[in-house]
C-alpha positions in Angstrom: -32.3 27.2 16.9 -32.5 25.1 20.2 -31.2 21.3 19.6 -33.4 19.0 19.3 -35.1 16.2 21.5 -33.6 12.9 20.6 -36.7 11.9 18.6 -36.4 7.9 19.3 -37.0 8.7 22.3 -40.5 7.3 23.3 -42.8 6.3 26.8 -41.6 3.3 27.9 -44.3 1.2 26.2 -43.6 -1.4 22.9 -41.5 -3.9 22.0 -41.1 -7.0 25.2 -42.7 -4.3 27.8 -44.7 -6.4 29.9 -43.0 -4.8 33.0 -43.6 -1.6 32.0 -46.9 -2.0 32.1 -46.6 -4.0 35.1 -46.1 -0.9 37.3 -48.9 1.0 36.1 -51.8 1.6 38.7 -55.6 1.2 38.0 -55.2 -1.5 35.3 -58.4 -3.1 34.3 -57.1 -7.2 33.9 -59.5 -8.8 31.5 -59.1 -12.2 32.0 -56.6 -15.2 30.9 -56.9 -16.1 26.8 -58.2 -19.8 26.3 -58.6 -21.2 23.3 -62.3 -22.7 22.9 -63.1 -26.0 21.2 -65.4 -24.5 19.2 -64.7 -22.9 16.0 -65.6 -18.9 18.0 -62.7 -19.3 20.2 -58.7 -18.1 19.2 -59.6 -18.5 15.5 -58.0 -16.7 12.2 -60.4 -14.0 11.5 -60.1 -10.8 9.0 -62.3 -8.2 11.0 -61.1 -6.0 13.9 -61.8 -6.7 17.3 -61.3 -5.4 21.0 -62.9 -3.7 24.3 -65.1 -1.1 25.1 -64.1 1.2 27.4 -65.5 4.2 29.4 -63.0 6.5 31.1 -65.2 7.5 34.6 -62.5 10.8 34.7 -61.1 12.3 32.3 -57.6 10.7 30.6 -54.6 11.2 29.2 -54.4 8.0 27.2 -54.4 4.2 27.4 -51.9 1.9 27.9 -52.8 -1.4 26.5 -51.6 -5.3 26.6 -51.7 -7.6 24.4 -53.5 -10.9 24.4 -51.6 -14.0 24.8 -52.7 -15.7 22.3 -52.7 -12.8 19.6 -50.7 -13.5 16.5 -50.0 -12.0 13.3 -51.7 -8.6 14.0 -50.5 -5.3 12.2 -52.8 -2.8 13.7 -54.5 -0.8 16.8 -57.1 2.1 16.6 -58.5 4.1 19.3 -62.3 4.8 17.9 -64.9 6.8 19.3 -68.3 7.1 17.7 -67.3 5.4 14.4 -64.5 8.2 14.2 -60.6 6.9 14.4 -59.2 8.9 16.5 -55.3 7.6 15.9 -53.5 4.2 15.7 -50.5 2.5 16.0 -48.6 0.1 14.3 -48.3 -3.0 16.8 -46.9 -5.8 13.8 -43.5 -5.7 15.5 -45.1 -6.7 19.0 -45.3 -9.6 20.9 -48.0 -11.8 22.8 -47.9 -10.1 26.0 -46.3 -6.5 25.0 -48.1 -3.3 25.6 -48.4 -0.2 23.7 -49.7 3.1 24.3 -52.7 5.9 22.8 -51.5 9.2 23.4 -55.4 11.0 22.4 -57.0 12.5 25.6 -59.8 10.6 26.4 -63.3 12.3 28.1 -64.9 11.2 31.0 -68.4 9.3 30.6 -67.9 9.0 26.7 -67.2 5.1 25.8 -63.8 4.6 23.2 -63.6 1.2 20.9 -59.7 -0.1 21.6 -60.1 -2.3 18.1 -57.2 -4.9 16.9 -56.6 -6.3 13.2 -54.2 -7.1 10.2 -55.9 -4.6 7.8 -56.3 -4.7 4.7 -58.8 -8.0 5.0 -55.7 -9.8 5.8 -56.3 -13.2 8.5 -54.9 -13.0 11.9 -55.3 -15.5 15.2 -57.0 -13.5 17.5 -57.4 -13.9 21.1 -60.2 -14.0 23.2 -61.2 -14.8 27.4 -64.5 -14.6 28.8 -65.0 -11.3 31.3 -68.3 -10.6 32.9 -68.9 -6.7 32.2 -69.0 -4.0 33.5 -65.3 -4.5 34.7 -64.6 -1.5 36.9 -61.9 0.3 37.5 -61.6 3.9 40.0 -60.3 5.5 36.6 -62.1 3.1 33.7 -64.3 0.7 33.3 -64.8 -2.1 30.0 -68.4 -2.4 29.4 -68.3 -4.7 26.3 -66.0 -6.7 23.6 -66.2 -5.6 19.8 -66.2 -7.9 16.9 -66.7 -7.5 13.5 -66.6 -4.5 10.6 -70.2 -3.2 12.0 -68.6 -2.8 15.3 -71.1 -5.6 17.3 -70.7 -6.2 20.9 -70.5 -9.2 23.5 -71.5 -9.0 26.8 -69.5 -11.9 27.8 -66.2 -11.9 25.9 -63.2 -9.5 25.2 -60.9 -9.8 22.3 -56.9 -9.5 21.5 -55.8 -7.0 24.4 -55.5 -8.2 27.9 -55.7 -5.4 30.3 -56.3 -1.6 29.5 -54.7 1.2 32.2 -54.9 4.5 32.1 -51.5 6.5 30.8 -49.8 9.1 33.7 -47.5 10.6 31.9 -47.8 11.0 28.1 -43.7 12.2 27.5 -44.2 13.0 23.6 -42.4 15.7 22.6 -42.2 14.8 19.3 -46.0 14.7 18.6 -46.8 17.7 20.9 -44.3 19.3 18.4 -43.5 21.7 20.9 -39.6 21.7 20.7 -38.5 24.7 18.2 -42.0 25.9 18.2 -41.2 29.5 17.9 -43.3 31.3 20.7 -44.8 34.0 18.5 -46.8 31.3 16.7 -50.1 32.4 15.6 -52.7 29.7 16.0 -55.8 29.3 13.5 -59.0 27.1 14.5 -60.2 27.0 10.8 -63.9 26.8 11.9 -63.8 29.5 14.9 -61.5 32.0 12.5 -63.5 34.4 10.3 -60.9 35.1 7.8 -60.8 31.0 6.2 -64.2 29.5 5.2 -64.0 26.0 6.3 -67.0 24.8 3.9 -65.2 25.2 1.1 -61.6 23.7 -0.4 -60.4 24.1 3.5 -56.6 23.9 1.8 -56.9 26.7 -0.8 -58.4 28.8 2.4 -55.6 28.2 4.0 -52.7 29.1 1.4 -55.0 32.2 0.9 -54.2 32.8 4.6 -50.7 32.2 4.5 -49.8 33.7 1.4 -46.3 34.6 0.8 -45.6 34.9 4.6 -43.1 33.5 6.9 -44.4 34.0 9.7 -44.9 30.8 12.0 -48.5 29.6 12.0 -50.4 26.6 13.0 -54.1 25.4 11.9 -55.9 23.6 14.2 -59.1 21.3 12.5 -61.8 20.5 14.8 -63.1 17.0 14.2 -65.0 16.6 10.8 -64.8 16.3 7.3 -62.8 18.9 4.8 -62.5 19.5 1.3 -59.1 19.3 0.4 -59.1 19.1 -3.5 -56.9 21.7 -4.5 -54.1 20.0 -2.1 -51.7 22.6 -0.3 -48.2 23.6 -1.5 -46.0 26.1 0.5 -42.4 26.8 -1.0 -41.5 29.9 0.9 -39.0 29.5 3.9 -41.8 29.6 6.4 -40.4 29.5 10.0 -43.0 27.2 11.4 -45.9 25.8 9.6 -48.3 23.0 11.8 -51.5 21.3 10.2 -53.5 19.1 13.4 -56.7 17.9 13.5 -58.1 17.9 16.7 -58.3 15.2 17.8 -58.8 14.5 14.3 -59.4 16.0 11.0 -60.5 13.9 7.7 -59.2 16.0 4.7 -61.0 15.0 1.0 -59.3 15.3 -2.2 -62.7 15.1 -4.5 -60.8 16.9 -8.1 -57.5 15.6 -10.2 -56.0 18.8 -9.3 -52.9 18.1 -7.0 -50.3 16.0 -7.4 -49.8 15.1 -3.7 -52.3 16.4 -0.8 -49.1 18.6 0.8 -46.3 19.5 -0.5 -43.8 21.7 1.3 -40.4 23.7 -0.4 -39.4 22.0 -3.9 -36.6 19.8 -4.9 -34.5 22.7 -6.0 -35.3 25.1 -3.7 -32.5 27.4 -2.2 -34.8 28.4 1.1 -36.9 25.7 1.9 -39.8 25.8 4.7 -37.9 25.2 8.0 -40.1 23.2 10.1 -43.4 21.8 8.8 -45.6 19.7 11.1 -48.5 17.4 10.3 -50.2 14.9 12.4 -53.8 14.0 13.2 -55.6 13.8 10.2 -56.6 11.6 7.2 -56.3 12.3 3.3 -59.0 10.2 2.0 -59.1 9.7 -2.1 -61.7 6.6 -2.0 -64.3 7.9 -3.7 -63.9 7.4 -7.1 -61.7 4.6 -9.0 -59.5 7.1 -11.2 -58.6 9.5 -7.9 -55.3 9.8 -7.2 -52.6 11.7 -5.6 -49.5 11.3 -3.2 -49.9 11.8 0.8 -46.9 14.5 1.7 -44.0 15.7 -0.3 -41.6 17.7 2.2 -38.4 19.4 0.8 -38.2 21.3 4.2 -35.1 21.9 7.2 -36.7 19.3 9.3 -40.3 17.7 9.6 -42.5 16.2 11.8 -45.4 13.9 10.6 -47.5 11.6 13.1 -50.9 9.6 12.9 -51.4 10.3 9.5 -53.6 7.9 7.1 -54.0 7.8 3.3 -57.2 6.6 2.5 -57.9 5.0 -0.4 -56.0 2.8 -3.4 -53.3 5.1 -5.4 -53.4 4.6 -9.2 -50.5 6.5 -10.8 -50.9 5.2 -14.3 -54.3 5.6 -14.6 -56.4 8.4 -16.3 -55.5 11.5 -13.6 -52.3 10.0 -11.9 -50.2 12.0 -9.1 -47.2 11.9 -7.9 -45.0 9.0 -7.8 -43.7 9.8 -4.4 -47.0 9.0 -1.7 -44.5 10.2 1.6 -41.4 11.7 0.3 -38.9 13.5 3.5 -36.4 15.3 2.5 -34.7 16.9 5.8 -32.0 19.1 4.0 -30.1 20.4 6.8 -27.6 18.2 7.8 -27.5 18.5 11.2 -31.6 18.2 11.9 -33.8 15.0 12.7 -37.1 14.4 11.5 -39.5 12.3 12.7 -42.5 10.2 10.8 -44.4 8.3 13.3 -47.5 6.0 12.9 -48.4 6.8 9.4 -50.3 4.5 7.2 -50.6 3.6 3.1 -53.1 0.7 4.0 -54.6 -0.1 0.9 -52.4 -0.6 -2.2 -51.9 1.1 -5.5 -53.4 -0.3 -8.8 -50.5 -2.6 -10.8 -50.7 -1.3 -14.1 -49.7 -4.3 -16.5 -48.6 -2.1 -19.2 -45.8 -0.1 -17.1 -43.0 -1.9 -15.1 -42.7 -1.7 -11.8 -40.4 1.5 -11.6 -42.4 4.4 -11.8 -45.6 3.1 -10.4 -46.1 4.4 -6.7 -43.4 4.5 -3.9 -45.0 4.7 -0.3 -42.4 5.8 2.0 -39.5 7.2 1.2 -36.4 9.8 0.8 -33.8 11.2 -2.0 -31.5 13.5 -3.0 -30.9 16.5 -1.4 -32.1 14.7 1.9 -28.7 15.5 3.9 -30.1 15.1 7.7 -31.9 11.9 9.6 -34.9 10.7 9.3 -36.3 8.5 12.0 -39.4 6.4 10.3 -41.3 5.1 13.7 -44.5 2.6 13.6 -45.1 3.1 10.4 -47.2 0.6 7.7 -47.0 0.6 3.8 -49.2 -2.2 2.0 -49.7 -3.5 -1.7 -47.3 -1.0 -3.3 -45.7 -1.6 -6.6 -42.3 0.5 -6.6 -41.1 -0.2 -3.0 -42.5 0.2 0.2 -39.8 1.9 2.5 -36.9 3.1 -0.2 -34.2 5.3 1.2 -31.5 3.9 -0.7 -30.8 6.5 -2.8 -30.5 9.4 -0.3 -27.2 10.3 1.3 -28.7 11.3 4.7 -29.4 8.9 7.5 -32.9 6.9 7.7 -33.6 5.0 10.8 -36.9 2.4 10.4 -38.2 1.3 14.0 -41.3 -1.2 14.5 -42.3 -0.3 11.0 -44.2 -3.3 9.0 -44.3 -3.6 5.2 -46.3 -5.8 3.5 -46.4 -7.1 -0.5 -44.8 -4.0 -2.2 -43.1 -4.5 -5.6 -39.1 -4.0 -6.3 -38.4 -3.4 -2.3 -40.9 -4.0 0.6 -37.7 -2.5 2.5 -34.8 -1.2 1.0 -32.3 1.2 2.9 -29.0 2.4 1.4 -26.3 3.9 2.7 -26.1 5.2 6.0 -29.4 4.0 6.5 -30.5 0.8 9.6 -33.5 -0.6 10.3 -34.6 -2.0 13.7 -37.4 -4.2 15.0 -39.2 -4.4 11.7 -41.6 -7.0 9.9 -42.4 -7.9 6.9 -45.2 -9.7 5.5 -45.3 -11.5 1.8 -48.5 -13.6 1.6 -49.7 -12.8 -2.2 -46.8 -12.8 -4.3 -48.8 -15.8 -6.4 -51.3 -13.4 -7.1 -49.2 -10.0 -7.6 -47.8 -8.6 -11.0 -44.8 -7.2 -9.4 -43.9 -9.1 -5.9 -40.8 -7.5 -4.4 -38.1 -8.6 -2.3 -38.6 -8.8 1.6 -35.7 -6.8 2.6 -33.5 -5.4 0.3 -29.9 -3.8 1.4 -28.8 -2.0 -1.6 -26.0 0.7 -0.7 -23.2 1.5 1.3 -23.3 -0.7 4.0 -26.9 -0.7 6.2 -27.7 -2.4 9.5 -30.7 -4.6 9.5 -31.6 -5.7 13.5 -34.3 -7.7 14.9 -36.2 -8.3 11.9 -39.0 -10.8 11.1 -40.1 -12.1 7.7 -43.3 -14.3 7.6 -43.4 -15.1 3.6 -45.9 -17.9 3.1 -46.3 -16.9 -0.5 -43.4 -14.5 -1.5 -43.0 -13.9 -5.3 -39.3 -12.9 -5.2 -35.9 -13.1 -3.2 -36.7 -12.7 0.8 -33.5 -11.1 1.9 -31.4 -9.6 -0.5 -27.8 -8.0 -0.7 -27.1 -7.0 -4.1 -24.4 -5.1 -6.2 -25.4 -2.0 -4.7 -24.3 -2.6 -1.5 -20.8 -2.8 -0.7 -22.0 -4.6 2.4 -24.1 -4.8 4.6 -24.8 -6.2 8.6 -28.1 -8.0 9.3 -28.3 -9.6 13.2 -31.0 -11.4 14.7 -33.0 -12.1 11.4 -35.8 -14.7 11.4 -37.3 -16.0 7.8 -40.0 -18.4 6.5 -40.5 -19.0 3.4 -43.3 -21.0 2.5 -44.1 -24.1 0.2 -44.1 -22.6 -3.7 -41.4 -19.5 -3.0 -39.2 -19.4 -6.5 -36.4 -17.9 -5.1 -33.8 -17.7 -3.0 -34.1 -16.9 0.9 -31.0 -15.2 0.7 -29.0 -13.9 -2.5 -26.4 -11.9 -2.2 -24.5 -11.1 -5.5 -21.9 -8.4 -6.7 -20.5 -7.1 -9.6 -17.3 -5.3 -11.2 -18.9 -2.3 -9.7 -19.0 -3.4 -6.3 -16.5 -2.3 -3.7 -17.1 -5.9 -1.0 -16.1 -4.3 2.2 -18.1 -7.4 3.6 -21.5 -8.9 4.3 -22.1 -10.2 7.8 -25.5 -12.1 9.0 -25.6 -13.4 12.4 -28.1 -14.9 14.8 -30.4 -16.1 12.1 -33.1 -18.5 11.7 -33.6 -19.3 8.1 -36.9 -21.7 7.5 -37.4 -22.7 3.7 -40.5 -25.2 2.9 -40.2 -24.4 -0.8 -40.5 -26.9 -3.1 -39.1 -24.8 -5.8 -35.7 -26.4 -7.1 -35.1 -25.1 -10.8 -35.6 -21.6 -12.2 -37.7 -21.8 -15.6 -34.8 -22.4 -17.8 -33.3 -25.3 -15.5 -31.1 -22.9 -13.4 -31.0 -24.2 -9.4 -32.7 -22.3 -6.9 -31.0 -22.7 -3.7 -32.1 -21.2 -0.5 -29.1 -19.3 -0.1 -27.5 -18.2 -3.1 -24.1 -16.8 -2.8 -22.1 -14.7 -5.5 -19.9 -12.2 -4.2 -16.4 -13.1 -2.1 -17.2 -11.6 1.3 -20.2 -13.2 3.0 -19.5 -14.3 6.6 -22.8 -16.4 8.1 -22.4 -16.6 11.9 -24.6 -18.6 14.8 -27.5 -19.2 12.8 -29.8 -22.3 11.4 -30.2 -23.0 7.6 -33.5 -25.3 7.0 -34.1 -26.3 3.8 -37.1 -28.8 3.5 -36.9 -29.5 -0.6 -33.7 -27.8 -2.3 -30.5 -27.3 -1.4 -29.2 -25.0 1.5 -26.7 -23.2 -0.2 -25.6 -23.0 -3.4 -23.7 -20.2 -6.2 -20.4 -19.6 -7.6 -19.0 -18.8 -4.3 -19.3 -20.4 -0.4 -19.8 -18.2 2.3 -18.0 -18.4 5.7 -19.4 -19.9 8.1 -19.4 -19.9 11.9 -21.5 -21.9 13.9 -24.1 -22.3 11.8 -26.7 -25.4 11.7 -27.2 -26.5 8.0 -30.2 -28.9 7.9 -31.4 -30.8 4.9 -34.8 -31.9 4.3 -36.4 -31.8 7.3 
C-alpha cells in the first residue's frame, strides 16, 4: 500500500486567509458592509442568508469571503434548486476570512451561497447594498437571499463579501483517489441493471456486494433513497466508496438498523480496509420515535466528507439505535483517516429518566482505534453524552476548525494522544438543558488544546476543564466568556490519588467571567478558577472576574505574567 497524502493538508483557503483570496483572478467584490440605522441593517437574525450566483462557464468551485461585519456564524451551504449540494463549517472563521466549495458548478444554472448559525440559533449578519447583475467574465451575482423560503433582494447582499471562482481544487482527500486500487469496479445505482434503486437502495447494494472483496464504488445520482435496512459490511473489503453525485439523500423510514453504515465490527480480526463515504445525507426526520446512528467504521483507514444527519436522535425512546452517531475506528497503526465537514445539526432527545452516559455520543473514537484520525470542519449540536469524545482511544485524534455546541458530559473532550486546533465552542442554553456539559474537557494523558474559542453566555457546567483523568494537559491561546448566571467555574482543574500530575500549562489566555454566581447550593464558593491539583502553571494571560473571586481551591497555581482583575 502507497503512503498516504498528509490528510491536513488543504487549498490554501480558511482560517485569517484574506490574502489568499487576494490573489485569485475574476473575483466578483460585492460591496463594503455598513451597518443601517434601521432595524434591516447588520442585525441578529436566525434564518440563512447570502448571494445568488450564476457561473457564465462552467466551474470548479467557489472561493468565498466573508463579510465584515459577520459574527457568530457556524455554517455555509452551496444550494442549487432547494438541493444542498455540500457545506462547510466556517464557526472557527473570522470577519474577512475566505473559505472554499469544492462541488463543480454548471454554466447558466444559478447556485444559492447561503450563511447561518443553524439550528435556529441568532447570529449578526452582514449586509451592503450592490446593484445586480454584478458581472464577472467567469460569474455573475444576480440577487441576495434571505430567509427559510429562500426570498431574494435586488438591491442587497448578505454575510459573504466577494465570491471568485476556484482554479485549482487540490483535494485529494475528498477525491479519495490515493490507495484507490485501479481495478475498482464502479456502480451508478440507477444506470446498473443488477441493483434496483426504487427500493431499500442499501439492501440492493449489500446484495451486490455480497461476501466479496473486491474493491467497489457506488455512485448516487442526485435524489432521494430508501435506506431503511441501513448497510453493514464486515468482510475485509479492499476498497468500498459510497458518493452521491453531487449529492445523494439516503432515508431510513423502518427501526431496523442500528446505525445507517456500519463497516467491520469491534472484534473483528480482518476488518474492511478502506471505506469511503462522502456526499450524501442520512435523513431520520420523519417520524418522532426514528432513530439510528450516522456511521460506525471498525475499518484499516476511512475517509468520510460532507456528510449530514438529518433529523433529532432519540436513543432511549421506543426504537433506539446505536449509541455511537460517528464512531472511527482506524485500526492500523500506521494509517490516517480523515472526517471532514460532517454535520449532527439537530440534537438528540434528553431522556429525564436515564443519565447522561449512555444517551447519544456524536463524534467520536475507542478502543481498538490504534491509528490517527484527523476530525476537519466538523459540527455536533444538542447532544447529551459528549459531542467530540476521543478520550478513551489510544490512537491519535486531531480536531481542526471543528465547532461544538450544547452537548452533555463533554462538548469536547480528547484524551491521550489526542490535540485540538482552531476550534469553538458554543454554550448558550445550558439554563434550559437537562444535562449541560463542560466546554472543553481534557481528560487523559496529556492533550494539546490550541487556538480555541469559547462563547458561553449561558453554560450549565465548568467551561474549561482538566480533571483527574488527565495527567496534564497544554492549552495555548484560549479565549473564554462566561456569561452573567454560569454556576461554575471557568476553569477547574482537579486531581486525585489516581493521577500521575506531569503538569498543566495554560498560556496566552483571555479569561472573561460576568457570572454572578458566588456559592454552590450547599454554601460551597464558586470561583472562576478553581484549582486542586499541585501542577498548574498560568502564563501571559488576563483573569476577569466581574462578581466572584478570580481564583480560589485548595491549591494556587503558578503564575507568570498574568493580569488578575477584580470586579470590573
Amino acid at each position: 500500500m502507497n503512503s498516504p497524502p498528509d490528510v491536513t493538508a488543504d487549498a490554501p483557503f480558511g482560517r485569517n486567509d484574506e490574502a489568499a483570496f487576494d490573489r485569485l483572478e475574476d473575483a466578483l467584490e460585492l460591496g463594503e458592509d455598513h451597518h443601517l440605522p434601521d432595524e434591516r441593517g447588520a442585525r441578529r437574525i436566525d434564518n440563512p442568508n447570502g448571494v445568488r450566483i450564476e457561473p457564465r462557464e462552467d466551474l470548479q468551485g467557489l472561493v468565498c469571503r466573508l463579510s465584515e461585519t459577520l459574527e457568530e456564524q457556524l455554517r455555509a451551504r452551496l444550494v442549487h434548486e432547494g438541493t444542498v449540494l455540500e457545506r462547510q463549517t466556517i464557526g472557527t472563521l473570522a470577519a474577512g476570512d475566505a473559505f472554499a466549495f469544492r462541488t463543480p458548478l454548471s454554466a447558466g444554472q444559478q447556485y444559492d451561497v447561503l450563511i447561518d448559525a443553524g439550528a435556529d440559533r441568532e447570529y449578526t449578519r452582514g449586509r451592503a447594498e450592490v446593484e445586480y447583475p454584478v458581472e464577472g467574465e467567469r460569474l455573475a451575482a444576480v440577487a441576495g437571499v434571505y430567509s427559510r423560503d429562500g426570498a431574494t433582494s435586488d438591491a442587497y447582499r448578505y454575510n459573504v463579501a466577494a465570491i471568485a471562482p476556484l482554479e485549482t481544487p487540490y483535494d485529494p482527500v475528498a477525491d479519495a483517489d490515493f490507495d484507490r486500487p485501479a481495478a475498482t469496479e464502479t456502480v451508478d445505482v440507477v444506470e446498473s441493471d443488477a441493483i434496483d434503486h426504487d427500493g431499500d437502495l442499501a439492501a440492493e447494494i449489500r446484495a451486490y456486494v455480497g461476501t466479496g472483496t473486491e474493491p467497489v464504488e457506488f455512485v448516487l445520482p442526485a435524489g432521494s433513497y430508501d435506506w431503511s435496512s441501513g448497510l453493514a459490511l464486515s468482510q475485509p473489503i479492499e476498497y468500498v466508496e459510497i458518493r452521491g453525485d453531487p449529492r445523494a439523500s439516503l432515508e431510513v423510514r423502518s427501526h431496523e438498523p442500528d446505525a445507517a453504515f456500519e463497516f467491520g465490527e469491534w472484534d473483528a480480526s480482518a476488518p474492511p480496509q478502506k471505506v469511503v463515504v462522502r456526499n450524501v445525507d442520512v435523513d431520520i426526520a420523519d417520524a418522532e420515535s426514528r432513530d439510528c446512528g450516522l456511521i460506525l467504521a471498525n475499518v484499516g483507514r476511512a475517509v468520510i466528507d460532507n456528510v449530514e444527519l438529518v433529523g433529532t436522535r432519540w436513543r432511549h425512546g421506543p426504537d433506539g439505535g446505536d449509541r455511537y452517531t460517528l464512531l472511527v475506528n482506524t485500526w492500523d497503526a500506521d494509517a490516517e483517516s480523515l472526517v471532514r465537514n460532517v454535520s449532527l445539526p439537530d440534537g438528540a432527545v434528553a431522556d429525564t429518566e436515564e443519565g447522561a452516559v449512555g444517551h447519544e455520543i456524536g463524534f467520536s473514537a475507542d478502543p481498538p482505534h490504534e491509528g490517527r484520525n484527523v476530525w476537519q470542519r466538523c459540527f455536533v449540536a444538542g447532544y447529551v453524552d459528549n459531542g467530540f469524545y476521543t478520550a478513551n482511544s489510544p490512537g491519535e485524534n486531531v480536531l481542526e476548525e471543528c465547532v461544538a455546541a450544547n452537548c452533555g458530559n463533554g462538548n469536547v473532550r480528547p484524551g491521550i494522544n489526542d490535540a485540538v486546533r482552531d476550534c469553538r465552542i458554543v454554550l448558550d442554553r445550558g439554563s434550559d438543558q437537562r444535562y449541560p456539559g463542560a466546554g472543553l474537557w481534557l481528560n487523559g494523558g496529556r492533550p494539546v488544546a490550541e487556538r480555541i474559542t469559547i462563547a458561553a453566555p449561558d453554560a450549565g457546567n465548568d467551561v474549561v476543564r482538566v480533571n483527574s483523568g488527565a495527567d496534564g494537559g497544554v492549552i495555548t491561546d484560549l479565549d473564554v466568556t462566561t456569561g452573567a448566571d454560569a454556576p461554575s467555574p471557568t476553569l477547574r482543574c482537579t486531581a486525585t490519588s489516581e493521577t500521575d500530575p506531569v503538569g498543566v500549562r495554560i498560556e496566552n489566555f483571555v479569561l472573561k467571567d460576568a457570572s454572578s454566581v458566588t456559592t454552590t447550593d450547599d454554601g460551597d464558593p464558586v470561583p472562576s478558577v478553581r484549582i486542586a491539583r499541585p501542577d498548574v502553571e498560568l502564563a501571559d494571560g488576563v483573569i476577569e472576574a466581574t462578581h466572584r473571586d478570580p481564583i480560589g481551591g485548595d491549591r494556587d497555581p503558578d503564575l507568570e505574567n498574568v493580569d488578575v482583575r477584580e470586579g470590573q
